[in-house]
Backbone of each chain as ProteinMPNN parsed JSONL, in Angstrom:
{"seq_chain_A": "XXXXXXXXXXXXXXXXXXXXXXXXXXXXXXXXXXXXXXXXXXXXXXXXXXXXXXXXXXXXXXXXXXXXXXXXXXXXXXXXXXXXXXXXXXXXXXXXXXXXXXXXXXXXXX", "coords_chain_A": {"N_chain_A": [[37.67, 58.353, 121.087], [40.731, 57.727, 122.274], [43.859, 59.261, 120.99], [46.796, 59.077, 119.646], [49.395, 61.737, 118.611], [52.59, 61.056, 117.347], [55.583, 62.639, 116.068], [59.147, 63.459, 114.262], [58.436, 60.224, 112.311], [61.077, 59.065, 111.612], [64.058, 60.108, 112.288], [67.526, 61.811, 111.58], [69.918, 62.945, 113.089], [73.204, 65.031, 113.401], [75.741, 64.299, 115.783], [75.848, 66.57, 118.364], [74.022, 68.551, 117.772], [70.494, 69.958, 117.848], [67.696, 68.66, 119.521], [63.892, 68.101, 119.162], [61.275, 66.448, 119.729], [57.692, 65.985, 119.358], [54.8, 65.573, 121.045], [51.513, 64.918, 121.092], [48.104, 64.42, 122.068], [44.966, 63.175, 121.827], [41.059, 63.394, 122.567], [41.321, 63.159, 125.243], [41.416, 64.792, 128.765], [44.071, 65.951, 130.888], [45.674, 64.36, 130.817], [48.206, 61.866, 132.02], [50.988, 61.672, 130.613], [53.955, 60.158, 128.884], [57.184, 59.679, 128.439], [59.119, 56.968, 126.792], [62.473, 55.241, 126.077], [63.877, 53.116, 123.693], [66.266, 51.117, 123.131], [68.557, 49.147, 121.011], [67.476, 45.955, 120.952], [65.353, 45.519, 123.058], [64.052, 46.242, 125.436], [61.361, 48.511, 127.154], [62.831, 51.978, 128.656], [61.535, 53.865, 130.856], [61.745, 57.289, 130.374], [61.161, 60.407, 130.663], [57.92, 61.551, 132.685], [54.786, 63.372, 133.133], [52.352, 64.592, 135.276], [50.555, 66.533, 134.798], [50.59, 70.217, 133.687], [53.615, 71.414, 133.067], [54.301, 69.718, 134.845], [57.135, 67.383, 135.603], [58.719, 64.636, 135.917], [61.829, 62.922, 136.013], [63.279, 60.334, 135.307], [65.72, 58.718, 134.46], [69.091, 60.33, 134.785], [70.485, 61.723, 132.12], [71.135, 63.215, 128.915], [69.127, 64.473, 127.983], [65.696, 66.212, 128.135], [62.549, 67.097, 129.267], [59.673, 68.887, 128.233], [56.168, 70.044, 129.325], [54.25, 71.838, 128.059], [51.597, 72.809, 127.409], [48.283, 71.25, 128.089], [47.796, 68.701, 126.849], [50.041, 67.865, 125.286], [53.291, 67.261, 124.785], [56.753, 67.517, 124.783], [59.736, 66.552, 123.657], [63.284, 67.202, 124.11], [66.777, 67.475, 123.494], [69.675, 69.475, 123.908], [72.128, 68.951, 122.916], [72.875, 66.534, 120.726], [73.85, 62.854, 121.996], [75.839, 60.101, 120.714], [74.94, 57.62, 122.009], [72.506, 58.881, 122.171], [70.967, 57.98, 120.332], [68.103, 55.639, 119.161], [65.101, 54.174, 119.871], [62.653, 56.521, 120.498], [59.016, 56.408, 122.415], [56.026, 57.697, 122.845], [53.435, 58.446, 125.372], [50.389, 57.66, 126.869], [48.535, 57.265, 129.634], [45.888, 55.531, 131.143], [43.412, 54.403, 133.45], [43.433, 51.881, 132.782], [44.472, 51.242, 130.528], [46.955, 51.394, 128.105], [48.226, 53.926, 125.8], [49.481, 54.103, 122.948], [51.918, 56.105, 120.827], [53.231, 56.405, 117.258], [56.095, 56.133, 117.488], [59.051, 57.532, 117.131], [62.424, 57.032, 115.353], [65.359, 57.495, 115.58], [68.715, 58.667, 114.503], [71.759, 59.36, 115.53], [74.512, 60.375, 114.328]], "CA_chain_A": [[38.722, 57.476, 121.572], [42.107, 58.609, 122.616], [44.602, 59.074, 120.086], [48.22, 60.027, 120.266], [50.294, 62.041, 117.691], [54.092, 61.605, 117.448], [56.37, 62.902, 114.936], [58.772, 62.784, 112.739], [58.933, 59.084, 112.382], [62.639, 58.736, 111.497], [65.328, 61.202, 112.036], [69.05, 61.367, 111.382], [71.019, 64.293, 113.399], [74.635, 64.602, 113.677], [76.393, 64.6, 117.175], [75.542, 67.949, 119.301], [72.664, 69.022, 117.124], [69.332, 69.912, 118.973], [65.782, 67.722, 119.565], [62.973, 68.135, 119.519], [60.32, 65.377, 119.2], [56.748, 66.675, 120.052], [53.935, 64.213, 121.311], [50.029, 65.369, 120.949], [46.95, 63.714, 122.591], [43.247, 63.538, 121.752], [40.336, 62.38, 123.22], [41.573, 62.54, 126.844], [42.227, 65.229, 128.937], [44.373, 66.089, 132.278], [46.474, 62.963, 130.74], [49.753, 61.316, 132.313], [51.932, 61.455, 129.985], [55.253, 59.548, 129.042], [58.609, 59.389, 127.138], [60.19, 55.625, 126.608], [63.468, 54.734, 124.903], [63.912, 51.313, 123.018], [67.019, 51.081, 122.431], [68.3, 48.015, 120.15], [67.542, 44.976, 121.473], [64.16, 45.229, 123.473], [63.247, 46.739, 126.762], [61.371, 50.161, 127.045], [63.348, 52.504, 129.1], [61.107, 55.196, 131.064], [62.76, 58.488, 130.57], [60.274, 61.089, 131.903], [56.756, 61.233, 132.879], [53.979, 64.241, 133.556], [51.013, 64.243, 135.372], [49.769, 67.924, 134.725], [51.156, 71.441, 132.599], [54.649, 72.314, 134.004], [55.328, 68.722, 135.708], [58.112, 66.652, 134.91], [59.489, 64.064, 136.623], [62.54, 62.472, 135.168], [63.604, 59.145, 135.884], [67.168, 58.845, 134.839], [69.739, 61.392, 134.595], [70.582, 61.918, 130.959], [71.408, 64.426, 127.93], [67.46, 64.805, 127.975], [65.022, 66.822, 128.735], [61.344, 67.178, 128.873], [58.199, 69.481, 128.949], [54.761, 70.338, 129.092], [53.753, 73.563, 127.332], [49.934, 72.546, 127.594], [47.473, 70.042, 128.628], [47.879, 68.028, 125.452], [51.301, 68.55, 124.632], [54.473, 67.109, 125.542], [58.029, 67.693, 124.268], [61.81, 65.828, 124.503], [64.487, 67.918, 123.731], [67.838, 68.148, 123.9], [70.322, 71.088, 123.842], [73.375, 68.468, 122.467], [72.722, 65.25, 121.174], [75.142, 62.352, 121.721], [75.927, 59.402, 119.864], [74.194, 57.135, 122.566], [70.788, 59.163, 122.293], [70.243, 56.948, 119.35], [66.94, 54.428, 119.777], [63.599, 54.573, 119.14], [61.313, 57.028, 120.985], [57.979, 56.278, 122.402], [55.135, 58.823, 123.723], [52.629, 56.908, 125.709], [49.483, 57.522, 127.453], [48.58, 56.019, 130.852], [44.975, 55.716, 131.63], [43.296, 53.591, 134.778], [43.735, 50.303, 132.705], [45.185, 50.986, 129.223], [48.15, 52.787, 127.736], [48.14, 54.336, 124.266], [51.828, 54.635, 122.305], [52.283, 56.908, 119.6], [53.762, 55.471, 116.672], [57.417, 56.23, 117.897], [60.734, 57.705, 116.167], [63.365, 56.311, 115.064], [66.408, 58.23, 116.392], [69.88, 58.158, 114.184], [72.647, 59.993, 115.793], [75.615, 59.801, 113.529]], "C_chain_A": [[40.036, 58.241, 121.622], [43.048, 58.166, 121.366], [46.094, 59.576, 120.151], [49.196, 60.305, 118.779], [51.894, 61.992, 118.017], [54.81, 61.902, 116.402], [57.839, 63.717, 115.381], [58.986, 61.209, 113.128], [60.455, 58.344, 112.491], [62.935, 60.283, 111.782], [66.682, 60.756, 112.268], [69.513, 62.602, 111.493], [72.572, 63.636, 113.536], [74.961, 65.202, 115.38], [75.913, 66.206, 117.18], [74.653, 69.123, 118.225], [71.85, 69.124, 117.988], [68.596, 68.884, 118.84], [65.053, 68.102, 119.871], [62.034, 67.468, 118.907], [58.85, 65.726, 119.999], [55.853, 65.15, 119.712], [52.453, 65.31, 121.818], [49.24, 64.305, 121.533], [45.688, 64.732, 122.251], [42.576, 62.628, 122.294], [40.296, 62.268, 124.796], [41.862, 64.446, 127.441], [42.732, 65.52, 130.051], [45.628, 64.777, 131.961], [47.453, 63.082, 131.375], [50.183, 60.871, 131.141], [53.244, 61.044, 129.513], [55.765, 59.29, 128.086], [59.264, 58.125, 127.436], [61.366, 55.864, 125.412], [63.33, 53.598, 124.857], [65.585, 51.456, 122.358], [67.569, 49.646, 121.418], [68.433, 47.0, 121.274], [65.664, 45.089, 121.836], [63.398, 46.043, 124.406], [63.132, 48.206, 126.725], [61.884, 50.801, 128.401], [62.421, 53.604, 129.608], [62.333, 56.189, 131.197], [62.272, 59.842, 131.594], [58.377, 60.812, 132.046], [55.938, 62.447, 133.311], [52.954, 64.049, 133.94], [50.215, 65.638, 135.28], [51.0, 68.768, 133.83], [52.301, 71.751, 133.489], [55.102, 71.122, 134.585], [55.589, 67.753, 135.129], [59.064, 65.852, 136.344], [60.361, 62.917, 135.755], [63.509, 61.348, 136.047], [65.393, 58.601, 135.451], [67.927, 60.192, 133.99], [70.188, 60.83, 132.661], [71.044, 63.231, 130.009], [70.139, 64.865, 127.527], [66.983, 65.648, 128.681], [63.777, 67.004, 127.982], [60.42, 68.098, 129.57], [57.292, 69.742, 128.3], [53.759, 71.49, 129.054], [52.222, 73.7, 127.624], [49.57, 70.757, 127.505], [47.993, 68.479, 128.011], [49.259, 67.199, 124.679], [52.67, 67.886, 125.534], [56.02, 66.79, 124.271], [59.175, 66.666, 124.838], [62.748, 66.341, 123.834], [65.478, 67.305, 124.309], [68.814, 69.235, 123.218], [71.166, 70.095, 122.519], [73.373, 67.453, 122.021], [74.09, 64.501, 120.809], [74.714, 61.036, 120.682], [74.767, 58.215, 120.711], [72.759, 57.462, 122.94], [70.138, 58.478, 121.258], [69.084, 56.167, 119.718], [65.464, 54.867, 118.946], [62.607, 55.167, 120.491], [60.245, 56.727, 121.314], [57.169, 56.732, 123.182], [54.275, 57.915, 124.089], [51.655, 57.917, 126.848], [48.45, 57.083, 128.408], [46.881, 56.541, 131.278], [44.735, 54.574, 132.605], [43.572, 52.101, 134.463], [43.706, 49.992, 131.134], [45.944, 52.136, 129.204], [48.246, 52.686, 126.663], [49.498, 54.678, 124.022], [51.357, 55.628, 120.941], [53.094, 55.561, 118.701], [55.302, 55.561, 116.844], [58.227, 57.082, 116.691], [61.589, 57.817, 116.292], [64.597, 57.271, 115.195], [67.823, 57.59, 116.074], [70.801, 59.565, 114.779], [73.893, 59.683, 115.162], [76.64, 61.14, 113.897]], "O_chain_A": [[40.253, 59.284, 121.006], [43.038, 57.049, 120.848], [46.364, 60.572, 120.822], [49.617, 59.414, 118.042], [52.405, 62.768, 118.825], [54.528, 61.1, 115.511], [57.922, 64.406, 116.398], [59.631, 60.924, 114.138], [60.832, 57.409, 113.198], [62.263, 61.291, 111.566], [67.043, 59.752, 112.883], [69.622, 63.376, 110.543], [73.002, 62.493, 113.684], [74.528, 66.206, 115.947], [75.675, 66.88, 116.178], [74.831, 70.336, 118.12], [72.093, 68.541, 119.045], [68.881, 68.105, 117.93], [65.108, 68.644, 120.975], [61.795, 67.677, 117.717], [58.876, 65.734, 121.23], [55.954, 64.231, 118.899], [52.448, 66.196, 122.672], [49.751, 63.186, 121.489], [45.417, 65.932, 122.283], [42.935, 61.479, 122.555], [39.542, 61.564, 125.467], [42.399, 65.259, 126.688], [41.785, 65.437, 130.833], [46.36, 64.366, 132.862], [47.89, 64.222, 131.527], [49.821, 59.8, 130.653], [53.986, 61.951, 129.889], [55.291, 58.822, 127.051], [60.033, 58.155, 128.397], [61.275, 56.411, 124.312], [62.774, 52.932, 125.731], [65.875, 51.866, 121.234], [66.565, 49.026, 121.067], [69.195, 47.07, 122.238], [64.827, 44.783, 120.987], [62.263, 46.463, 124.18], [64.02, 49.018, 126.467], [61.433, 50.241, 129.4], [62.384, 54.52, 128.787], [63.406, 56.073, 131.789], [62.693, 60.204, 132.692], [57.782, 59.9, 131.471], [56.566, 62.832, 134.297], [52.246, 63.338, 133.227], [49.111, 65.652, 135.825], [52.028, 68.249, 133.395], [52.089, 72.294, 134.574], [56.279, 71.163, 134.943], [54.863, 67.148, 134.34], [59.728, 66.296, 137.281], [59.807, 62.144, 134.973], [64.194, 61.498, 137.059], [66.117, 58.13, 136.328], [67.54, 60.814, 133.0], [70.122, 59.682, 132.222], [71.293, 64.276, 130.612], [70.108, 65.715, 126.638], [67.508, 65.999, 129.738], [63.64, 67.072, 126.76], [60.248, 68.243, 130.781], [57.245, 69.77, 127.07], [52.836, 71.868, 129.775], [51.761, 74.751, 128.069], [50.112, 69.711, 127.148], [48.419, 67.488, 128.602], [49.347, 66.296, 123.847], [52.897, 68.067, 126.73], [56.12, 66.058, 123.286], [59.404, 66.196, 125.952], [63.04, 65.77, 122.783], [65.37, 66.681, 125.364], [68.626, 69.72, 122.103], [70.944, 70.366, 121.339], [73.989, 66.747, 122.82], [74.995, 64.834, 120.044], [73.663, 60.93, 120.05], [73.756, 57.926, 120.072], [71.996, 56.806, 123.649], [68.913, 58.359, 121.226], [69.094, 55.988, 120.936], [65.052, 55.509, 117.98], [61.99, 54.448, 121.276], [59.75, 56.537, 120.203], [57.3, 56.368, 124.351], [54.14, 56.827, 123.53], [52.185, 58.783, 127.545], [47.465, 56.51, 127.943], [46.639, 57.689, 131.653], [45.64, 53.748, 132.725], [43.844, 51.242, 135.302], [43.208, 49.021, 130.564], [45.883, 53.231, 129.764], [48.368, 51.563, 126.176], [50.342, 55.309, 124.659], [50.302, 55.537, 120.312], [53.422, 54.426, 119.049], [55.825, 54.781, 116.047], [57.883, 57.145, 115.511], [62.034, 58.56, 117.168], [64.359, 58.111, 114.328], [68.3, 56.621, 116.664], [70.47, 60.7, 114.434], [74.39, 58.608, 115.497], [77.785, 61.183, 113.446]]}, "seq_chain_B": "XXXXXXXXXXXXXXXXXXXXXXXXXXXXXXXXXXXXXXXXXXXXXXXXXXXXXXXXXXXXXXXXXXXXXXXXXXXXXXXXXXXXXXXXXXXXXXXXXXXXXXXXXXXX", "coords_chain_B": {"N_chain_B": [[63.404, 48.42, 143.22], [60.381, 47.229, 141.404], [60.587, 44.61, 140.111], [60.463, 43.06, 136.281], [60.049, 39.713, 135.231], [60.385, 38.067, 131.895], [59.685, 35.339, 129.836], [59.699, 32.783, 127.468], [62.8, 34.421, 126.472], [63.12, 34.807, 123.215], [61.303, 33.059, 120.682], [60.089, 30.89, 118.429], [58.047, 29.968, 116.133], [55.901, 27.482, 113.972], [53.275, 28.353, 111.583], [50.376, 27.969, 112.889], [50.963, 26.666, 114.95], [50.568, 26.435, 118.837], [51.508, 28.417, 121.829], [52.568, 29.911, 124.997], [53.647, 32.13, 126.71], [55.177, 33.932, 129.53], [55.251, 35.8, 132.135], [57.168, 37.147, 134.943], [56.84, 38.372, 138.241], [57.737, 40.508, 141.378], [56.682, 42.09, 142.942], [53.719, 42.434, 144.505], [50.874, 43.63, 142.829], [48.892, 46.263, 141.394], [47.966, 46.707, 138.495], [48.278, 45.11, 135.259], [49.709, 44.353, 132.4], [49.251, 43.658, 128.778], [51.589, 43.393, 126.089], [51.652, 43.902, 122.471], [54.335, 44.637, 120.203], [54.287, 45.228, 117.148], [56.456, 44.768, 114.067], [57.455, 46.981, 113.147], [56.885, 48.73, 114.835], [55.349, 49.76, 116.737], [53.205, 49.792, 119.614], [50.704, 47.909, 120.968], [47.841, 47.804, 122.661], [46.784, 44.37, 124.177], [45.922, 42.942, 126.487], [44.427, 44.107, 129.516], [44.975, 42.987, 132.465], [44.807, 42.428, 135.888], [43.976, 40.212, 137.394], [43.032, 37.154, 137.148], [41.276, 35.303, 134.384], [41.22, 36.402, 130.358], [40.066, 36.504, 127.833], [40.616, 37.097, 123.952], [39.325, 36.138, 121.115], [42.054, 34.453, 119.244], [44.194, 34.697, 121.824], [44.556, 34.694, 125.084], [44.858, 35.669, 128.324], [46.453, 34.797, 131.791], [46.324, 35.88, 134.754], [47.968, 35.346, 137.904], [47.647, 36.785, 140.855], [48.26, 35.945, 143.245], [50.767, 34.928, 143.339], [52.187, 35.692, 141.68], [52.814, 35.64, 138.756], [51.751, 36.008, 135.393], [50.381, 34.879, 131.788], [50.741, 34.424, 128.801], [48.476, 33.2, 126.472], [48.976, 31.912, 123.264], [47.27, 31.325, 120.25], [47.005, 28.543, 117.291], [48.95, 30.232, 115.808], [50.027, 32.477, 113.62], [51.561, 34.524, 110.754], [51.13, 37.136, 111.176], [51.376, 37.161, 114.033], [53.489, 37.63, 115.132], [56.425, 39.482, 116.525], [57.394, 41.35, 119.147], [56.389, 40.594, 122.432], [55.351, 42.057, 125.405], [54.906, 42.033, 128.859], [53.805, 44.596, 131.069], [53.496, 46.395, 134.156], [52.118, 47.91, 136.753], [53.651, 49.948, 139.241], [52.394, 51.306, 141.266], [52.709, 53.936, 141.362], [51.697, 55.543, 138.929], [53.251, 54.616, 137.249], [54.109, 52.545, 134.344], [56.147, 49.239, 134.28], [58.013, 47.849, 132.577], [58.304, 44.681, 130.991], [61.065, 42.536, 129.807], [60.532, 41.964, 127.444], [59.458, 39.09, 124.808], [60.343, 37.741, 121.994], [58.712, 36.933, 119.233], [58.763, 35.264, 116.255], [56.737, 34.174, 113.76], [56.979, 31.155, 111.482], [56.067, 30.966, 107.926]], "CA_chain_B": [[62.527, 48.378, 142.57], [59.597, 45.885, 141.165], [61.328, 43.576, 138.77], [59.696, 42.064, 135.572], [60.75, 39.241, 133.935], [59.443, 37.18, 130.845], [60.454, 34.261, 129.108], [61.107, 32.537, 126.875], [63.109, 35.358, 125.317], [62.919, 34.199, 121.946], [60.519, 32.199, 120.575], [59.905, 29.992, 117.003], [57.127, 28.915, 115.766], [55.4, 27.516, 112.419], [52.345, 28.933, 111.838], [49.158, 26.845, 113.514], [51.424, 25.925, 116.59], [50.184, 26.662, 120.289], [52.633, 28.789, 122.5], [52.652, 30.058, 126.435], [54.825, 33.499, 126.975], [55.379, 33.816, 131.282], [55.48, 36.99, 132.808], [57.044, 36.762, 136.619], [56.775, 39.932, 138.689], [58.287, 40.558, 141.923], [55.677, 42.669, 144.128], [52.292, 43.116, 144.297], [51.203, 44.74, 141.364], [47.819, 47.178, 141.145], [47.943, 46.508, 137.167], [49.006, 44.562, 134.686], [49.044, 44.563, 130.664], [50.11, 42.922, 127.496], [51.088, 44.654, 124.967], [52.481, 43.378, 121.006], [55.097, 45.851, 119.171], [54.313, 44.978, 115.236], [57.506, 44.341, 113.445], [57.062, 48.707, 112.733], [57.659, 49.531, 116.438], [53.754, 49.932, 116.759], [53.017, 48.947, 120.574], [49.026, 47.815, 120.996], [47.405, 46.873, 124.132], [46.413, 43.31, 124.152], [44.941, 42.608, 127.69], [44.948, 44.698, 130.974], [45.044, 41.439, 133.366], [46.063, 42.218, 137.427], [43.993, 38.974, 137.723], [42.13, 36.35, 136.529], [41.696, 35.292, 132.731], [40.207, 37.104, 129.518], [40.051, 35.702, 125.96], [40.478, 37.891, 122.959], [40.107, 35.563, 119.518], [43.089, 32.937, 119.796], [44.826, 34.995, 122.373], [44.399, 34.62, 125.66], [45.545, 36.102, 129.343], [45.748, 34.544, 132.637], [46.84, 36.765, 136.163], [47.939, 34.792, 139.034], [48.252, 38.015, 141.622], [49.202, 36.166, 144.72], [52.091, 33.715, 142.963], [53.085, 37.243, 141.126], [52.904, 35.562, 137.507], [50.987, 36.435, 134.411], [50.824, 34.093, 131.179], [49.823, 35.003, 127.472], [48.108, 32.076, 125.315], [48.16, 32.311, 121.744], [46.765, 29.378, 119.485], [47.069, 28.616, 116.253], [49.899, 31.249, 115.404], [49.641, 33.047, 112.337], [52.47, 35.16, 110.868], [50.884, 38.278, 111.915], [51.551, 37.765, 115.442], [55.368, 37.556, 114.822], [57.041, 40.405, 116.766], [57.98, 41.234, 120.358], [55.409, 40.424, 123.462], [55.818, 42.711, 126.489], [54.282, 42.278, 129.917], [54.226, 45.852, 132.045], [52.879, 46.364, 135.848], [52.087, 49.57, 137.549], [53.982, 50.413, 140.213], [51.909, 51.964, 141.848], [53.212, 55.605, 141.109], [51.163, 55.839, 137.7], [54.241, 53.994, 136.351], [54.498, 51.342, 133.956], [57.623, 48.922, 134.283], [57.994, 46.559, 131.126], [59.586, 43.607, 131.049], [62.191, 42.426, 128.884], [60.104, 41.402, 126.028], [60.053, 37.632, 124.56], [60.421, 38.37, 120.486], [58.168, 35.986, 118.478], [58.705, 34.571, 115.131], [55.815, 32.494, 112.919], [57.344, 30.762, 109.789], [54.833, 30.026, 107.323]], "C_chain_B": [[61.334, 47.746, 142.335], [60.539, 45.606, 139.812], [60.185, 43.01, 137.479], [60.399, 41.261, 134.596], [60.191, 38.496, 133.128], [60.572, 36.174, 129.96], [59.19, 32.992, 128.046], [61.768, 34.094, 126.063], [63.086, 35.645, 124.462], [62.042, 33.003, 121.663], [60.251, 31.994, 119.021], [59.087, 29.417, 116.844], [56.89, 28.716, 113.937], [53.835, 27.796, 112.603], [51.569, 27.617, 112.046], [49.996, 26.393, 114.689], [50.536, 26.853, 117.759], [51.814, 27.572, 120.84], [52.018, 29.61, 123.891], [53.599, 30.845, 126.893], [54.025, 33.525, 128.798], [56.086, 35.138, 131.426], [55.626, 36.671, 134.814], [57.174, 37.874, 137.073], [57.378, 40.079, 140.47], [57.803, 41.377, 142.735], [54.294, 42.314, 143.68], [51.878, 44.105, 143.297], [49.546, 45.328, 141.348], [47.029, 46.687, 139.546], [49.186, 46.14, 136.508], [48.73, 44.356, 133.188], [50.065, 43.745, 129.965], [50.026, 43.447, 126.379], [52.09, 43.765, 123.623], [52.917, 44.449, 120.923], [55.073, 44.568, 117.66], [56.455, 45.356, 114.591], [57.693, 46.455, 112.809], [57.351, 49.233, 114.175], [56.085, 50.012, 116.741], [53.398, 49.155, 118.221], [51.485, 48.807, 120.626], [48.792, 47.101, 122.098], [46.846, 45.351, 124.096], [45.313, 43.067, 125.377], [45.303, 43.758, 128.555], [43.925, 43.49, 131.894], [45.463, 41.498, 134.801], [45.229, 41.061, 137.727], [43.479, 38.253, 136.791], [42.24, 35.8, 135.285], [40.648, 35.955, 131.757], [40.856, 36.579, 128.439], [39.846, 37.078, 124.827], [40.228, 37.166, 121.704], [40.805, 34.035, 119.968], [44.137, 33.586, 120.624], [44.453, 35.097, 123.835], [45.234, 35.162, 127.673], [45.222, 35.634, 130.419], [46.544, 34.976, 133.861], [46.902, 35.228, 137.35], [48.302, 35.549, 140.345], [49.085, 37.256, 142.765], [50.481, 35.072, 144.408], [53.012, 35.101, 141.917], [53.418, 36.238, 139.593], [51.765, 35.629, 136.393], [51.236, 35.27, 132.981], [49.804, 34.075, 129.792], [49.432, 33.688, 126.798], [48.012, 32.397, 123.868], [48.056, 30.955, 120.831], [46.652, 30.179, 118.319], [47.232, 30.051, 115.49], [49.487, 30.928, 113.892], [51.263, 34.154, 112.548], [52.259, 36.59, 110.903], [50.981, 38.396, 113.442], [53.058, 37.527, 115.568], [55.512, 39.412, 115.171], [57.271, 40.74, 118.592], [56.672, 41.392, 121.623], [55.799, 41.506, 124.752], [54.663, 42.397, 127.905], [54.65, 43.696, 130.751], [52.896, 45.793, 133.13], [52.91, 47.767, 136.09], [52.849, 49.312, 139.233], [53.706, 50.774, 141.309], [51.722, 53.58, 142.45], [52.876, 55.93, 139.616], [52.483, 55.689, 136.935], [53.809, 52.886, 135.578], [55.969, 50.829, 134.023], [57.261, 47.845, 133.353], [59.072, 45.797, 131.651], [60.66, 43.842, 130.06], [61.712, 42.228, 127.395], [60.758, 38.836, 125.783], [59.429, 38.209, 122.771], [59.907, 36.839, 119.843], [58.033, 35.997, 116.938], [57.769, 33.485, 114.826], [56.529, 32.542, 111.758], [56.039, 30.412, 109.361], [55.415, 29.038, 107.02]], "O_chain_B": [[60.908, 47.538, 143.471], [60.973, 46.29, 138.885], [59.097, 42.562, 137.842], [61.049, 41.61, 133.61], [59.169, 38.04, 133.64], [61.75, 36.28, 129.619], [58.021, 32.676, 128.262], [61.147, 34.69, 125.183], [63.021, 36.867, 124.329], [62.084, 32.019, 122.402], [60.2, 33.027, 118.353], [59.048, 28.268, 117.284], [57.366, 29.359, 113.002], [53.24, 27.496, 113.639], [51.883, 26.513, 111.601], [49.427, 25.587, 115.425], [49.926, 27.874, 117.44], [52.926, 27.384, 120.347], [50.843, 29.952, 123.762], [54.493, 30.301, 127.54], [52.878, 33.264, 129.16], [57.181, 35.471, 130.972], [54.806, 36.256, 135.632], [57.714, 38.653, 136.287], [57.286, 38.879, 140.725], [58.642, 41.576, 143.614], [53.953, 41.957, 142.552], [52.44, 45.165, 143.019], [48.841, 44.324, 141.25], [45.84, 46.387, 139.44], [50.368, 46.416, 136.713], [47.573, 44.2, 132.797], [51.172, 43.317, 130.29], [49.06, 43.858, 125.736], [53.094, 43.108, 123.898], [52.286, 45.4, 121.384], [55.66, 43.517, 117.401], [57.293, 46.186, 114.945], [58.286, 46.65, 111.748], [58.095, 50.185, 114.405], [56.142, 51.189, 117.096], [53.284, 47.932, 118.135], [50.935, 49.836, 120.232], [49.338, 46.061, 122.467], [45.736, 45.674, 123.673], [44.095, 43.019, 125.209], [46.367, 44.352, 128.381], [42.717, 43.262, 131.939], [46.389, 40.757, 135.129], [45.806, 40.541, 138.683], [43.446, 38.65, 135.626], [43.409, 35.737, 134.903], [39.472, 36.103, 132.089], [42.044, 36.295, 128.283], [38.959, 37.917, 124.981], [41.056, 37.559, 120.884], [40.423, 33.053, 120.604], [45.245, 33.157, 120.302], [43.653, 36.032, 123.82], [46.352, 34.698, 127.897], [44.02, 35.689, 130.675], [47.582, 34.328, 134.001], [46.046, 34.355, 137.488], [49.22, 35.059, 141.003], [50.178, 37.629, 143.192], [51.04, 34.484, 145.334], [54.206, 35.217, 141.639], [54.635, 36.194, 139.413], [50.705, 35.144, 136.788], [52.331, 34.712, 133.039], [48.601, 33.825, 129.714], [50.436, 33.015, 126.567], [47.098, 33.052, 123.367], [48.684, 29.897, 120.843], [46.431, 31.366, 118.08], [46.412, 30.753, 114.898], [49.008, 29.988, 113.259], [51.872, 34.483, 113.566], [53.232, 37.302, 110.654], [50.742, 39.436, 114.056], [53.429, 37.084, 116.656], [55.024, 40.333, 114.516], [57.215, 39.647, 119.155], [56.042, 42.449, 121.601], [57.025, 41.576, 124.843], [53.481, 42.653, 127.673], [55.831, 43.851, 131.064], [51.762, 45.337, 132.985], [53.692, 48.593, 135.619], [52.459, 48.547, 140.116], [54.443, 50.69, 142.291], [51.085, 54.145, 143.339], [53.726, 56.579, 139.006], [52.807, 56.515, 136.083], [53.033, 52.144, 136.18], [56.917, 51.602, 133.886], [56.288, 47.098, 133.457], [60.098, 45.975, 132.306], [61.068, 44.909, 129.601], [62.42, 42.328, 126.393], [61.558, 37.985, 126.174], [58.418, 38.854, 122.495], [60.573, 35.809, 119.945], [57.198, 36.737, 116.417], [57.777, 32.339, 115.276], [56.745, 33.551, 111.087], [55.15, 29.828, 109.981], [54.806, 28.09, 106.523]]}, "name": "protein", "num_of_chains": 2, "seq": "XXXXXXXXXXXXXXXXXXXXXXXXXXXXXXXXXXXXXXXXXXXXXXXXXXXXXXXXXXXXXXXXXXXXXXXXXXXXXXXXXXXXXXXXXXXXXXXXXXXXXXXXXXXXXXXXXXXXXXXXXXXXXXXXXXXXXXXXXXXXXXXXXXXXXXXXXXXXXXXXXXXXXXXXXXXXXXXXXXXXXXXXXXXXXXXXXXXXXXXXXXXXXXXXXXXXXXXXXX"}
């Protein structure tokens, strides 16, 4: 069965610090892959999305950035973070008629 | 875009009540899902529904594709299903678009 690693659960950077939040898959492979924000309140936010090694398509402009080192594997960096990158993270897994989440993290920018 | 919206936004129950979460959608939709986030931020698939109806337990899903609305049943609430409902649609560009969420509370 497909499984999806994300880590760390929480973190707490200060303004213009780096990111990097790495997202693993098992069980599947060739996956579409995807980064949501949550920020407070409710609605998930697509940020980017891959459908193969190397592609990235990024849905809104941002202090983000994302990629895909291997099959498996997907990253969200950034160089700078701001105070509004705060939220909660979520890696996600899109197959023909389910989508798998990671367990997310929690994202304090102070 | 495709739009999704859901309602009631908020929702109260005591546990053993009946309740009826409404997903309205705004194209034609390929696919369609329901997903719980656990009070932990834990999202879990519930149904994948672009029509018809399917029963899980006391939870239930029913697609109406060509009126473009979707509509979750859950009976005799329990305070394990206390936390935020989401309907999401495919696009049709191996997107999902989530709604807004409707955030459910059971009191015991």
């Amino acid at each position: 069965s497909q499984t999806i690693h994300q880590w760390p659960a929480t973190l707490v950077q200060p303004v213009g610090s780096p990111l990097s939040l790495e997202c693993t898959v098992e069980g599947t492979s060739n996956p579409n892959l995807y980064w949501y924000r949550q920020a407070a309140g409710r609605g998930l936010q697509l940020l980017f999305y891959s459908v193969g090694i190397g592609q990235i398509s990024s849905e809104v402009p941002q202090n983000l950035s994302a990629s895909r080192p291997q099959d498996r594997q997907f990253i969200l960096s950034s160089k700078k973070l701001l105070l509004s990158d705060s939220g909660f993270y979520l890696c996600a897994w899109h197959g023909p008629s389910e989508a798998f989440f990671g367990q997310g993290t929690r994202l304090t920018v102070v | 875009g495709i739009q999704v919206e859901q309602s009631p936004p908020d929702l109260i129950l005591q546990e053993g009540a009946n309740s009826t979460l409404r997903c309205n959608f705004s194209d034609s939709v390929n696919n369609l899902q329901w997903f719980h986030q656990n009070p932990w931020g834990q999202l879990i698939n519930l149904f994948y529904i672009p029509s018809g109806t399917k029963q899980n337990g006391r939870l239930s899903a029913t697609t109406v594709a060509t009126e473009r609305y979707s509509l979750l049943y859950i009976s005799s609430s329990q305070t394990t299903d206390s936390g935020v409902y989401f309907c999401a649609v495919d696009s049709r560009r191996n997107k999902l678009i989530f709604g807004t969420g409707t955030l459910l509370a059971v009191q015991p």
